[in-house]
Structure formats: C-alpha cells, structure tokens
N, C-alpha and C positions, 0 to 999 in steps of 0.2 A: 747223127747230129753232132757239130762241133761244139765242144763245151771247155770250159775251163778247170783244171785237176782243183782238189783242194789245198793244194800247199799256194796254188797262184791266188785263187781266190780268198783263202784266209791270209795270205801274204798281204797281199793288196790290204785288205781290212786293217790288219797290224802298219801298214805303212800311211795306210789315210789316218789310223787314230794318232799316231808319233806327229804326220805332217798339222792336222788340226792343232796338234800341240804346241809344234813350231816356235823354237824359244823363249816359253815358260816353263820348263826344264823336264827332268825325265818322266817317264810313267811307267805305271809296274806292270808287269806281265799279266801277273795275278788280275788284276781289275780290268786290263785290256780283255784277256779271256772273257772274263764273265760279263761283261759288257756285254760281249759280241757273244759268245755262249760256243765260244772255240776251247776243245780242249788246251787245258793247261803246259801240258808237255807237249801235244804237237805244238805249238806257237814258241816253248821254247827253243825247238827243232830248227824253225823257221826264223827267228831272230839269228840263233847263229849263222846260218848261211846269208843272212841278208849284217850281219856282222864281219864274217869276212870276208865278205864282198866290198867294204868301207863304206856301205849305205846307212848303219845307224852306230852307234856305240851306246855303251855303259857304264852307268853308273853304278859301285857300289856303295851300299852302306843304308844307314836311313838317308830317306825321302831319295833312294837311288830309282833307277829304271834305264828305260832305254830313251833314244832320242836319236833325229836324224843327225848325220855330221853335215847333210847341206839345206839350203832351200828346196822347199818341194818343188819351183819352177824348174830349179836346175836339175831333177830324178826322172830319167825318160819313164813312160810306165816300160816300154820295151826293156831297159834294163833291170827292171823286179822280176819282170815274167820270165827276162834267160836267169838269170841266179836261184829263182826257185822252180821254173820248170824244165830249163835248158833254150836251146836254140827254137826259135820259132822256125817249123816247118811243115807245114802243110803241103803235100801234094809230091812230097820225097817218097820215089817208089822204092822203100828198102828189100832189097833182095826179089823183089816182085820178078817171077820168070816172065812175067806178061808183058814187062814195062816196055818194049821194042815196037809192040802191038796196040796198048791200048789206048782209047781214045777219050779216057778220063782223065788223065797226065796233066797234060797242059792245061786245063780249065783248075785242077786242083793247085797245079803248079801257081798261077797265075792268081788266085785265091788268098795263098798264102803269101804270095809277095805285096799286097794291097794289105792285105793285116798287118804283114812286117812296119810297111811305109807306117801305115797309119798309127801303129802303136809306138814307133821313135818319135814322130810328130808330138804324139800326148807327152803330157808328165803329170808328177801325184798332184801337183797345182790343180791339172783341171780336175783330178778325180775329188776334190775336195769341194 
C-alpha cells in the first residue's frame, strides 16, 4: 500500500495549523503539538526544514511562534511534500536488475506522474 511517511503527514498537519492561522500571527510549537498529539521535537525537526525551505518563519520572544511567509493559496501542497519527504516518485526502479524486463514499470511509472500532477494542482488553501 502507498502511504504517506510521518514527517509528510505531520508536516502537512503543522502547515494547515499556521495556514488556519493566516495573519493573526504566530503559534507555538508547543500547543500545535499537543493539539495534534505530535511529538514536540519531531515537529521542531519539521518546522526547520519547512523554515529553510522559506515556507514559514519565526518569531521570537513572548507571544512568538511560527507562521507562514505566504498565502496558503499560494503553497503548492507538492512543495511541503518535496521539503519534507523529497522528490515525488513512484514507480522509479532504483537499481532494480529487473527494470529492462518488468511489466510493472510503466503502470507505477504512470501512477506517480498523476500524483505529481495532482499534488502541484493542490495547495494548503484547499487542504484547509
């Protein structure tokens, strides 16, 4: 079964809580976790690569946190899921000795380009 890792999936969660937020200013780590019931330090983990990627920044000090630097219409979801899982690929036969041969290639291949499309299409808009 294809599934999503937990850094995409708790990504995405961190990134619809900041977009919900959407310029009424930052939110803390701290309360996004326990909201969502994501450990505290992986979500730290995850803010930084989705920091410098330029998708959220920070606030410090009191009433600091994070927050997006754009509109969530304007954040493909396809650009959350390469910054915290990499390149979308499905259906890439790495190192496979078969790959000359086999006749599940191109259907996987062909799989993974329809997700690609479809996930630049989205942004954190509609996942909100």
């Amino acid at each position: 079964m294809l599934g999503l890792t937990k850094n995409i999936d708790y990504g995405l969660e961190l990134m619809i809580a900041l977009g919900r937020n959407f310029k009424k200013g930052p939110l803390s780590l701290r309360k996004i976790a326990k909201g969502k019931k994501i450990p505290y330090k992986f979500l730290g983990k995850l803010a930084l690569s989705l920091r410098q990627a330029g998708l959220i920044e920070a606030k410090e000090g009191k009433g600091g946190g994070y927050f997006l630097t754009e509109n969530p219409a304007r954040i493909s979801v396809a650009e959350i899921v390469e910054v915290l899982g990499g390149p979308v690929e499905v259906g890439h036969c790495f190192g496979c000795p078969r790959v000359g041969v086999c006749g599940q290639k191109d259907i996987w291949t062909e799989v993974g380009e329809k997700v690609k499309e479809i996930i630049e299409e989205k942004n954190l808009q509609d996942l909100l």
